[in-house]
C-alpha positions in Angstrom: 0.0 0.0 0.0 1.3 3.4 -0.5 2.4 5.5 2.8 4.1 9.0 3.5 7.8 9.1 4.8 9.6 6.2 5.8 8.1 3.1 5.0 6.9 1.3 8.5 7.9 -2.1 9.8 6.7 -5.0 8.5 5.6 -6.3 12.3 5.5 -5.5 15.7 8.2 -6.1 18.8 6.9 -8.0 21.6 6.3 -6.4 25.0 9.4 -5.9 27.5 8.4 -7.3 31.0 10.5 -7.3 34.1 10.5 -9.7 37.3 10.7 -8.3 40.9 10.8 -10.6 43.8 8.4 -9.0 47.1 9.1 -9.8 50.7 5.8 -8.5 52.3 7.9 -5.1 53.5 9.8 -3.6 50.5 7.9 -0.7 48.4 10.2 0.5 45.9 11.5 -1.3 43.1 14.1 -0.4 40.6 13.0 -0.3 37.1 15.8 -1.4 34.1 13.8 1.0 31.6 12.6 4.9 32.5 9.0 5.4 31.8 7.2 8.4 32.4 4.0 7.9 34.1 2.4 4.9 35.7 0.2 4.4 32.8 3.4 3.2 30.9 3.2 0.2 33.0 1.0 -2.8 33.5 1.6 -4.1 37.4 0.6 -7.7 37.6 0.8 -8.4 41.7 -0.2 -12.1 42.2 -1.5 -12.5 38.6 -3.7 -9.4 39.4 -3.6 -5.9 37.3 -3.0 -2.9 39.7 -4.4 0.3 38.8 -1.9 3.0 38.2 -1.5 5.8 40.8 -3.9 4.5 43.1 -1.8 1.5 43.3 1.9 2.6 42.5 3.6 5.4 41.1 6.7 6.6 39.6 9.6 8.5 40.8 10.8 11.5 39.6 14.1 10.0 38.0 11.2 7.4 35.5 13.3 4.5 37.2 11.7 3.7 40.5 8.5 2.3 41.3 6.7 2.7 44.5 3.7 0.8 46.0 0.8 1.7 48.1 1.2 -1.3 49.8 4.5 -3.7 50.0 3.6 -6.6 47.6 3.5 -9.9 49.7 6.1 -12.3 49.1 6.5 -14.2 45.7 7.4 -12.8 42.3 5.2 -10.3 40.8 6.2 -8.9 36.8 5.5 -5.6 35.0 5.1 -4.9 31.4 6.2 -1.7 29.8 3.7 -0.6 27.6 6.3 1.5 25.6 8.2 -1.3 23.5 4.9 -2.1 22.1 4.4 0.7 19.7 5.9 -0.7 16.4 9.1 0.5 15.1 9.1 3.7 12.7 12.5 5.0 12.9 14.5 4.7 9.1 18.2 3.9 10.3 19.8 6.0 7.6 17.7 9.3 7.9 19.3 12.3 8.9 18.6 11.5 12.7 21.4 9.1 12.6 24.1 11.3 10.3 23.5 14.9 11.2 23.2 17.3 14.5 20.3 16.5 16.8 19.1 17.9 20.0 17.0 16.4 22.7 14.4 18.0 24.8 13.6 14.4 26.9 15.6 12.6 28.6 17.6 9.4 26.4 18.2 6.2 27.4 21.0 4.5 26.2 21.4 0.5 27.5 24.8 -0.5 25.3 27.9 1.6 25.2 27.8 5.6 23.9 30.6 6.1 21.7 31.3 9.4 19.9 34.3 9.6 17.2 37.0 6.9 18.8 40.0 7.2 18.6 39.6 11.2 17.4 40.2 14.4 18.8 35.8 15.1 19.1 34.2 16.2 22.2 30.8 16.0 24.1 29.1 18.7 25.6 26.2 17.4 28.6 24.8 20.4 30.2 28.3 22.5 31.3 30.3 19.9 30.8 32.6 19.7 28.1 34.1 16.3 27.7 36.6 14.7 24.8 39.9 16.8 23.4 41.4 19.9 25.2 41.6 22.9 22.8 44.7 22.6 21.2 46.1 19.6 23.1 46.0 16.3 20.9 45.4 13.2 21.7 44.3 13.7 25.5 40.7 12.9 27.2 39.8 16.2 29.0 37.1 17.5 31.3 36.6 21.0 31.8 33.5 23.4 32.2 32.1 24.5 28.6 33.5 27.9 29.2 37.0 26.5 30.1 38.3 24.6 27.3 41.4 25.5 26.4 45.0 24.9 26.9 45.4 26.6 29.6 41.7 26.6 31.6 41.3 22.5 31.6 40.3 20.7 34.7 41.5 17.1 34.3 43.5 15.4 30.9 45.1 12.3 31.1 47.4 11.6 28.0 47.2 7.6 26.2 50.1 7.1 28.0 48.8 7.1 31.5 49.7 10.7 32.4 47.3 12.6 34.1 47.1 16.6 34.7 44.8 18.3 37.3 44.7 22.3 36.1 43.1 25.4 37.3 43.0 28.4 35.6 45.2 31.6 36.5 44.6 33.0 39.8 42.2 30.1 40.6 42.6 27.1 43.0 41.9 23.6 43.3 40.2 23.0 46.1 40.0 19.6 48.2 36.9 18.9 49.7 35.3 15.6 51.8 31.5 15.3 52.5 31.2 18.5 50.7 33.8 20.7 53.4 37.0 22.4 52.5 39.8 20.5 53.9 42.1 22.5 51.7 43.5 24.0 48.1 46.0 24.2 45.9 47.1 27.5 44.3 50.1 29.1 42.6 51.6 29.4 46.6 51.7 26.2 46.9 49.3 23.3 49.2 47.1 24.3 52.1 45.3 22.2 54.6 42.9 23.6 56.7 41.6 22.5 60.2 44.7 21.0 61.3 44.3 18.1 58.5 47.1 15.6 58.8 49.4 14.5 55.8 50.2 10.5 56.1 53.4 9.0 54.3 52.5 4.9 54.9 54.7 2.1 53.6 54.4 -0.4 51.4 50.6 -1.2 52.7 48.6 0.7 55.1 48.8 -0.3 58.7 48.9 1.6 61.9 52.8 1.8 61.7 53.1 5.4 59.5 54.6 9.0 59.9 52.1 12.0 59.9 52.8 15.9 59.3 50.4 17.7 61.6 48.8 21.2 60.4 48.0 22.9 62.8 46.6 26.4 64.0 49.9 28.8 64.9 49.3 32.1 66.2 52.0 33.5 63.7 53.3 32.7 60.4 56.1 29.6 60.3 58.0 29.4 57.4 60.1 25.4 56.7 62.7 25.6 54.1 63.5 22.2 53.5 66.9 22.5 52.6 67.8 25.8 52.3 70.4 27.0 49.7 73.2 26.2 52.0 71.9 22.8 52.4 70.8 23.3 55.6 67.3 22.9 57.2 65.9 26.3 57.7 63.2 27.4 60.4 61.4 30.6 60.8 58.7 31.4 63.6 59.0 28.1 64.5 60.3 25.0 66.4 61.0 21.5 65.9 58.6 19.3 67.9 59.9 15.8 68.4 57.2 14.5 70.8 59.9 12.1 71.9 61.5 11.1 69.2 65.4 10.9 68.5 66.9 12.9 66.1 70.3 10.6 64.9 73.3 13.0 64.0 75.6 10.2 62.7 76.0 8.0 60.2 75.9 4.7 62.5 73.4 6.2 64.7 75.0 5.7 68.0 75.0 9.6 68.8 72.0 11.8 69.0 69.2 14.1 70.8 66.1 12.3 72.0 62.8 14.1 74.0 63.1 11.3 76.9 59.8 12.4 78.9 57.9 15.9 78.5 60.6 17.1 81.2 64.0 15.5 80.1 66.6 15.6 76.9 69.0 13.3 76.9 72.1 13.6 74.5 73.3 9.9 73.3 77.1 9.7 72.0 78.5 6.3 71.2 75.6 5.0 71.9 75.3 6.0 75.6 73.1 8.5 77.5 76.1 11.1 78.1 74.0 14.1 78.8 70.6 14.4 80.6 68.7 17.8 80.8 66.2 18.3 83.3 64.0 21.7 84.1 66.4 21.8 87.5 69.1 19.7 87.0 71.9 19.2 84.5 73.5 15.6 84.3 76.7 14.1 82.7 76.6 10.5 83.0 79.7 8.5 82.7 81.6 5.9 84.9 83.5 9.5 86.2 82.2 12.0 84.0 83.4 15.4 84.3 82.8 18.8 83.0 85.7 20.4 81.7 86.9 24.2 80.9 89.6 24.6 78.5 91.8 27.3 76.6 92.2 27.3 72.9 95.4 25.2 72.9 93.6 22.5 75.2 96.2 22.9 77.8 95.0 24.5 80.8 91.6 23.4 82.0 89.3 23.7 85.7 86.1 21.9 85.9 83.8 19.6 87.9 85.0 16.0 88.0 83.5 12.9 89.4 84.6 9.3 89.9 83.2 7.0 92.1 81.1 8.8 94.2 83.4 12.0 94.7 82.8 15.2 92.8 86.1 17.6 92.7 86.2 20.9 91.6 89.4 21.3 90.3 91.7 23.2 88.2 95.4 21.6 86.1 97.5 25.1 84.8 99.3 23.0 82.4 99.2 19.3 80.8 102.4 18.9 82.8 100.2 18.9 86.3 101.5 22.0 87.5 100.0 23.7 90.7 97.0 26.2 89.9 94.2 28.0 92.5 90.5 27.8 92.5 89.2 31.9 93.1 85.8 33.1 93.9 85.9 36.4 92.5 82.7 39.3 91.7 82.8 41.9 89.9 86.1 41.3 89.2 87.0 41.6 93.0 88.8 37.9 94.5 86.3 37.3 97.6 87.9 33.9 98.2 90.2 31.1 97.0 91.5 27.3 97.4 95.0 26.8 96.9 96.6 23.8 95.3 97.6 22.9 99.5 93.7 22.6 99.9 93.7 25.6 102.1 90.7 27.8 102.2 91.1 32.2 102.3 88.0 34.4 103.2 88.8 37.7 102.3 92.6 36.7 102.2 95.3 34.3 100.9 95.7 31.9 103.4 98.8 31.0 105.2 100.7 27.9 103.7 100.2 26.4 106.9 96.5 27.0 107.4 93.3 25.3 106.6 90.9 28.1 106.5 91.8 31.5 107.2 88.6 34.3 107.4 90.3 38.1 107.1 87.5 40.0 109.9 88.8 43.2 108.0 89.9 44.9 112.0 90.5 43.9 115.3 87.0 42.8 116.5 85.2 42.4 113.9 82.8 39.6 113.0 84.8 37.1 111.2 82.1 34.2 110.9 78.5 35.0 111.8 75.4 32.4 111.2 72.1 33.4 110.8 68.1 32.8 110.1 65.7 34.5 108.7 63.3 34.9 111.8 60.7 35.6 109.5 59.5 39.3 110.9 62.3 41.4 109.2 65.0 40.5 112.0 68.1 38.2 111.2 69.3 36.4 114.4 72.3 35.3 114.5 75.7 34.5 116.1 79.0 36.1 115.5 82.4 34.7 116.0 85.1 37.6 116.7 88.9 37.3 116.8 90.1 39.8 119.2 93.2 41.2 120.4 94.6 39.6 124.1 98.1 39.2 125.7 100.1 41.4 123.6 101.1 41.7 119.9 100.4 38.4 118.9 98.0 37.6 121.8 94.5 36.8 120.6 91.1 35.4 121.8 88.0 34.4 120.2 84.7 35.6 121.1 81.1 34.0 120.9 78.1 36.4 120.7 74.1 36.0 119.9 71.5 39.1 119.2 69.3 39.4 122.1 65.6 40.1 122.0 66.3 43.8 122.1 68.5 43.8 118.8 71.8 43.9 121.2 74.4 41.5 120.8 75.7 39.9 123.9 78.7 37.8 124.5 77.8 34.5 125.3 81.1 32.6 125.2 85.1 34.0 125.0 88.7 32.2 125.4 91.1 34.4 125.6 95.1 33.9 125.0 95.4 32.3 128.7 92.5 29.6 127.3 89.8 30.7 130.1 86.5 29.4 129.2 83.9 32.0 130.7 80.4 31.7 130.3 78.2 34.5 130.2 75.1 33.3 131.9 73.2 33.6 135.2 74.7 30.2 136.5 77.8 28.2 136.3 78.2 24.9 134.3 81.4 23.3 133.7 83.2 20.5 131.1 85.1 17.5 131.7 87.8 17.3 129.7 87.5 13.4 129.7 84.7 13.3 128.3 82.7 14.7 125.1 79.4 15.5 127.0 78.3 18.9 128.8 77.0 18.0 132.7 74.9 20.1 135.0 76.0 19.2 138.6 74.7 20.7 141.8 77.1 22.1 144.7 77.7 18.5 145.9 78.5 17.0 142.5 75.8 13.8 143.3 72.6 15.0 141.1 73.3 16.3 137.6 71.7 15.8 134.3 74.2 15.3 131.0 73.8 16.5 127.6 75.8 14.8 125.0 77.5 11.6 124.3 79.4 9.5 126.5 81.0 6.3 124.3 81.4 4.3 127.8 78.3 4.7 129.5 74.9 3.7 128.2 74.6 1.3 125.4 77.9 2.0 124.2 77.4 5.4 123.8 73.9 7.8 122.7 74.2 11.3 122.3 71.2 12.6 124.8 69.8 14.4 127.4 69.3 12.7 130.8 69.6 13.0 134.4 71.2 10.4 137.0 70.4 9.3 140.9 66.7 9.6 141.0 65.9 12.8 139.6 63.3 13.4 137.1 63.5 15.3 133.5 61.8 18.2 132.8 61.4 21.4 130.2 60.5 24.6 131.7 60.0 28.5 131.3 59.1 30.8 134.0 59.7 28.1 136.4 57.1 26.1 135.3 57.3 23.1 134.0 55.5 22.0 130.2 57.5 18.5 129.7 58.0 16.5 132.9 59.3 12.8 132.4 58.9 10.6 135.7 62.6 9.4 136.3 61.6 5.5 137.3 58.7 5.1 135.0 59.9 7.2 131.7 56.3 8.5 131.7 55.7 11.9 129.9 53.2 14.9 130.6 52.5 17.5 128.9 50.9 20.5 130.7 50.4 24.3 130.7 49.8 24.5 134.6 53.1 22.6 135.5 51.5 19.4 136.4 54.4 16.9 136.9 52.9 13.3 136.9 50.9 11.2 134.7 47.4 10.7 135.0 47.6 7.0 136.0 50.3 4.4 136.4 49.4 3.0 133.3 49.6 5.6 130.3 52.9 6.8 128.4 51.3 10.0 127.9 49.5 12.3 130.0 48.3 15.5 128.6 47.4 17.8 131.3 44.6 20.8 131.3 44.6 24.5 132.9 40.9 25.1 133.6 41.4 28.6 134.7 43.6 29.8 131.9 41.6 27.4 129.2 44.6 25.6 128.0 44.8 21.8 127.3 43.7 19.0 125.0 45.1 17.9 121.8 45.6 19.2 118.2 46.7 17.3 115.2 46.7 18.8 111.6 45.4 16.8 109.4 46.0 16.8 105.3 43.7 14.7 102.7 46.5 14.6 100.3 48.9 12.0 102.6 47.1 9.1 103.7 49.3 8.1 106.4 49.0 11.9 108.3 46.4 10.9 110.7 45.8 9.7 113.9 46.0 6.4 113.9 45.5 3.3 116.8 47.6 0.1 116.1 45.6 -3.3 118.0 48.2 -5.6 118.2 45.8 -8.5 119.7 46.5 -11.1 116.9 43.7 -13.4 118.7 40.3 -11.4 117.2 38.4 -13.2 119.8 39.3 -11.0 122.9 37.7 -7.2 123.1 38.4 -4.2 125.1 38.5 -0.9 124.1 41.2 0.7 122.3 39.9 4.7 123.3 38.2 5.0 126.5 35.8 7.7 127.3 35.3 8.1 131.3 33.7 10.6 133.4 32.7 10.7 136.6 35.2 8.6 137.5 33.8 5.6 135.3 33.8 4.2 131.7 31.0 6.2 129.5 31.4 4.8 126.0 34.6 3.3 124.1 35.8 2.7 120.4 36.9 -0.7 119.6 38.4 -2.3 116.8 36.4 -5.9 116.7 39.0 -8.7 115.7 38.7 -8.4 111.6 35.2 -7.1 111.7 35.4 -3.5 111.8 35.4 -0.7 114.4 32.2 -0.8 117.0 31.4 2.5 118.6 29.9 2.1 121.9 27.7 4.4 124.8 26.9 2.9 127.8 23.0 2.0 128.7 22.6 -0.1 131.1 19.4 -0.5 133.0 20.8 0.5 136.0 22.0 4.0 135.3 18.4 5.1 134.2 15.4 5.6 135.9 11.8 6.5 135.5 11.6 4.9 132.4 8.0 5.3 130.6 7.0 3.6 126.7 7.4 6.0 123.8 3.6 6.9 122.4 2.5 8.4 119.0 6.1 7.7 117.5 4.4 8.0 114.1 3.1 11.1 115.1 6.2 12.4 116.0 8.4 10.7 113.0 6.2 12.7 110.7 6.8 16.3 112.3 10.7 15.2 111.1 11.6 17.1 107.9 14.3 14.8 106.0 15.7 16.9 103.2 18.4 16.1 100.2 21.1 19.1 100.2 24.2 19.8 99.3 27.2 21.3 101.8 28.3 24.9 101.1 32.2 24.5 101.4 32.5 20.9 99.9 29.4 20.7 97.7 28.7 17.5 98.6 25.1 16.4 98.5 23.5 14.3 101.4 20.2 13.3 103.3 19.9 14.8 106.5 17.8 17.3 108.7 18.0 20.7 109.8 19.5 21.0 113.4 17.0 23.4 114.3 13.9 21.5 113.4 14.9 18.5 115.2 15.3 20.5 118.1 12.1 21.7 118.4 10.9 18.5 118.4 13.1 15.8 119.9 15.7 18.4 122.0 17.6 15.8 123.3 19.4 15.1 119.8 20.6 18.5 119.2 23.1 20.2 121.0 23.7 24.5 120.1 21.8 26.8 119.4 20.0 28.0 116.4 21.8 31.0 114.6 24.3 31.0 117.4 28.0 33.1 115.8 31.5 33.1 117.4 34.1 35.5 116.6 37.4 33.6 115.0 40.9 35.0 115.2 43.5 34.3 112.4 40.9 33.2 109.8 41.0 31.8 106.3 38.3 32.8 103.4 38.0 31.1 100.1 37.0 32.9 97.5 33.8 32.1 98.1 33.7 34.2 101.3 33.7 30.6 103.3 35.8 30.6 106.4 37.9 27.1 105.6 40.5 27.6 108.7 41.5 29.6 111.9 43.9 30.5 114.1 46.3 30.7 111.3 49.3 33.4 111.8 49.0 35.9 108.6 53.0 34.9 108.0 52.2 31.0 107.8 49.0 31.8 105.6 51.4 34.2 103.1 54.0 31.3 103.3 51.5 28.5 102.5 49.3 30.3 99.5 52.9 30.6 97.9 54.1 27.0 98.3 53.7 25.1 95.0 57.6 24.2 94.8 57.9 22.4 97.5 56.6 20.3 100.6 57.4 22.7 103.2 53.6 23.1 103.8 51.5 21.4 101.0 52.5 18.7 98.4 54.8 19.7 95.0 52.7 21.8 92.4 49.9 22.8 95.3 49.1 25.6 97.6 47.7 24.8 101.0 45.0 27.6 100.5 42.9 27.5 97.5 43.8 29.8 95.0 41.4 33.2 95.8 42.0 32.8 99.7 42.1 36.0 101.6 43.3 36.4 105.2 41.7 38.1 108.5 42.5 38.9 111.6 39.0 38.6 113.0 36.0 36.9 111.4 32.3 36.5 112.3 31.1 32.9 111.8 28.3 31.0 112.3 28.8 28.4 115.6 26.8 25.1 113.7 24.7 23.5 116.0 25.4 19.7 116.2 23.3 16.7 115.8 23.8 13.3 117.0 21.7 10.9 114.4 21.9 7.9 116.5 19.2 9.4 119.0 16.8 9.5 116.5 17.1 5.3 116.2 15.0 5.0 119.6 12.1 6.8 118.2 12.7 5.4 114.9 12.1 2.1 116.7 9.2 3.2 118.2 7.5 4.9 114.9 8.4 1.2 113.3 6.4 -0.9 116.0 3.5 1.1 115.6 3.4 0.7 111.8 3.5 -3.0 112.3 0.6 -3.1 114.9 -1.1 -0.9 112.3 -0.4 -3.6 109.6 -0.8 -6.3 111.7 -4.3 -5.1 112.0 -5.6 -4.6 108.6 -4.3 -8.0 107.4 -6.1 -9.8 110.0 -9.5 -6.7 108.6 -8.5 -7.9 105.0 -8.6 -11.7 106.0 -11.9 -11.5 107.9 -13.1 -9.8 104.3 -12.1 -12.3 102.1 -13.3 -15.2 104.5 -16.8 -14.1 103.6 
């Protein structure tokens, strides 16, 4: 028959179908051929037709298919209604030979080839893809706009060789997950964010060297080499983090970052130098730190060897004689002489030790002194003097007296006379090396020293002889008295000379009128072993007694004991017969619930806890509190935090200056602490509250109490309930 145009196929293709497997859950499917609308389908779920839209649709992309309702599990198949349409496309019309331009999208199933093996190019949207401008025989990408010789964005030659390009005065920049990690330009490669660069090995493990970027707060500049050859830093240092940096060929000699506080310096192979924030070592079987001139001939230094240090000068390699001088600003103050003998202030005398120059005839010549801590030195001076003629001379003691005066304590003159400055007499036996205190009769003394025949072959002590006790005094009364035939000690303000009982080492006595007594013991949470501490020996844990006793009234009121391997049982007296007029405790649940328990947190430690309110106890079981409510004491010597918290008292303002500053040492507080929080202030006098006190365990009476009642309550309603259900 005739037709118009290209003459039609003689038959039609069959329908495309496509199988999809459901699981009951799944939705959307993946289609192998875009369609544009549900209609292009027939969906047969389960050998039934599904009715487009209602029943599925298509995504935006014409590939995926979306149901309702996830098919159930089985196959199910579709059929695409496109591929049914008979075939009316003339392969060799000008479709196939000449430009053409699409408005819809194309699908293309087999491979898209445009002139192989040429120099052509494709252009999809802004992308130009195929030959650079005026580069041959290269695949290129570049923006549409960009494609030239000089404005491509990737090429990669036949030969493997790849190029990534910007354009003048652009960048390329490196980005993950759609963030800048950093760009290349004409300056060279940036990474931003502190971004690490990783050089691995042959594979990837976790064995690999890094170079850190990092944030500096001013430009560093790393010439790597320089044009000298040499390594070149600028605004910047060379962190190691430990590592050794090898400065020889065999690697035996080199500068390694031991710990974050020590550099040690390795030659042949052993630690020769260690540097420390505070100390500066030289390691060595006798290692020694030597000063030398030009022609390595004279030299001085510090030398060790086993165990000795010398400081030590040789004037020539020949061992000739040379002199150690102390000299400032260019003045000699002192010297040691090749003889070993020591000058002050003078050469000394071939024939003496140690010479001090006083500067004039009774002048101090060695004084010793200690910083008393309120602007005064005391000290004591030791003054050669004139005595007995030209060459007659004496040697005076003297010590600074509270009024700032010296006073001459001690002096031998040229006829040797020991006199003794003092308000009584005491005297030395030359026999012996110890100092005694006799009385007129020479039969009761006391001995201060050491005596190598007497006494356990010899003990450098104080002690007294012939039945006479040992005691420290001032004013004439006595604060440490030791009973001579017991060795018992008290301790009193009063003067009270013997122990409490005949059983206790130590007796601390009181002064009721001048409120002085007790026992104080500082405390400090950093060292656990600071504390007051009671050792049971008792290796049997069957047997019990107490290890602190509380007494009054002349008996035993309570006691602490340490129960065998059980713990510690604290213990108050109640025995029957020390009570009277005893009487049952009524409405304990009445009185329970007038009790306000409350969750809170301490001020100064910030600690929460359960607990009550003092006060409110008080008001209702009195006996449990003890203080009053809103009760204040003035403090002396008192320590705030910064939080306006008194945290101590009685604390001298020198000690508290002393201790805020004492992060170097353990004079006061451990290394790299203060004992005062940082923001402490100091004050003389200081308001505080006096707490009242509460002792819990008198609550547990009532508590007892408030319990039986709630089980007689209970008691009852069960036996209520049970008559119920009997019914």
């Amino acid at each position: 028959m005739s037709y118009i145009g290209t003459r039609p196929t003689s038959s039609f293709a069959s329908a495309t179908s496509q199988t999809f497997t459901g699981n009951n859950s799944t939705t959307a499917f993946t289609l192998n051929r875009r369609v544009s609308a549900p209609e292009d389908l027939e969906v047969f779920v389960s050998n039934v037709q599904q009715q487009p839209t209602a029943s599925y649709t298509i995504g935006s992309n014409g590939l995926t298919l979306t149901f309702s309702e996830a098919p159930p599990s089985g196959q199910f198949y579709v059929v695409y209604r496109s591929d049914v349409t008979p075939s009316v496309l003339d392969p060799n019309g000008a479709r196939t030979n000449q430009n053409n331009t699409f408005t819809g999208n194309v699908d293309i199933t087999g491979n898209f080839t445009v002139s192989a093996d040429t120099d052509a190019s494709v252009e999809i949207g802004r992308a130009h893809i195929g030959n650079a401008i005026g580069i041959s025989d290269f695949a290129g990408f570049s923006h549409v706009d960009r494609n030239s010789l000089t404005d491509y964005a990737l090429l990669q030659y036949s030969t493997g060789t790849t190029y990534v390009n910007a354009p003048t005065g652009q960048s390329i920049r490196l980005r993950i997950n759609n963030s800048d990690i950093g760009q290349i330009n004409s300056g060279g490669l940036y990474l931003y964010n502190s971004k690490i660069i990783v050089f691995e090995g042959s594979s990837i493990n976790s064995n690999e060297t890094s170079l850190t970027v990092t944030d500096p707060t001013a430009d560093r500049i790393i010439t790597l080499p320089d044009a000298t050859g040499t390594v070149a830093l600028q605004n910047a240092s060379i962190d190691m983090n430990g590592t050794e940096l090898i400065l020889d060929a065999d690697a035996d000699t080199s500068i390694t970052a031991d710990t974050d506080d020590q550099v040690d310096i390795k030659v042949g192979g052993t630690d020769t130098v260690v540097i420390k924030p505070d100390v500066f070592e030289i390691k060595g079987s006798h290692p020694d730190l030597k000063l030398m001139d030009t022609d390595d001939n004279n030299y001085g230094g510090l030398f060790y060897n086993n165990g000795s240090i010398s400081l030590a000068t040789d004037h020539d390699a020949t061992g000739a004689t040379g002199t150690i001088k102390f000299v400032i600003d260019g003045s000699e103050k002192a010297r040691i002489t090749d003889a070993g003998n020591i000058g002050v202030g003078v050469s000394p005398e071939s024939t003496v030790k140690l010479e001090v120059n006083a500067g004039s005839d009774g002048a101090v010549g060695i004084s010793a002194r200690s910083d008393g801590g309120n602007g005064n030195n005391r000290r004591f001076n030791l003054i050669p003097f004139a005595s007995g003629g030209t060459y007659g001379g004496g040697l005076r003691v003297q010590s600074r007296n509270s009024s700032n005066v010296f006073e001459t304590a001690l002096e031998v003159d040229n006829s040797k006379i020991l006199t003794h400055y003092a308000q009584s007499n005491w005297q030395t036996n030359g026999a012996s090396t110890a100092l005694y205190f006799k009385d007129a009769s020479n039969s009761n003394y006391g001995v201060c020293g050491f005596e190598p025949a007497t006494y356990n072959g010899g003990t450098n002590r104080w002690y007294t002889q012939n039945s006479t006790n040992f005691a420290i005094a001032y004013g004439g009364v006595n604060g440490f008295f030791m009973k001579y035939d017991t060795r018992q000690v008290t301790l009193s303000n009063n003067g009270q000379n013997y122990p409490g009982s005949t059983v206790h080492q130590l007796t601390l006595g009181y002064n009721l009128g001048g409120n002085k007594g007790g026992l104080y013991m500082p405390t400090y949470s950093y060292y656990n072993d600071v504390n007051f501490k009671i050792v049971n020996n008792d290796s049997n844990n069957g047997r019990q007694s107490d290890d602190i006793l509380f007494f009054r009234n002349g008996s035993r009121h309570g006691g602490i004991r340490i129960i065998g391997a059980s713990g510690v049982s604290y213990q108050s007296i109640s025995d029957y017969r020390e009570k009277t007029d005893e009487k049952p405790i009524e409405d304990a649940i009445g009185t329970i619930k007038k009790l306000k328990p409350y969750n809170f947190k301490w001020k100064k430690s910030g600690k929460r806890q359960d607990g009550f309110f003092a006060h409110e106890v008080d008001e209702i079981l009195d006996y449990a509190v003890s203080g009053e409510k809103d009760a204040t004491k003035t403090y002396e010597g008192v320590v705030l935090n910064k939080e306006g918290n008194m945290i101590a008292s009685e604390i001298k303002k020198e000690d508290f200056d002393k201790r805020l500053d004492d992060g170097e040492d353990e004079e006061a507080s451990p290394i790299g602490e203060t004992t005062y929080p940082e923001g402490s202030t100091w004050k003389e006098t200081y308001e505080d509250i006096e707490p009242q006190q509460m002792d819990p365990a008198k609550l547990v009476p009532m508590l007892t109490a408030c319990l039986q009642e709630a089980i007689a309550k209970i008691e009852t309603l069960e036996t209520k309930v049970k008559a119920l259900e009997s019914k």
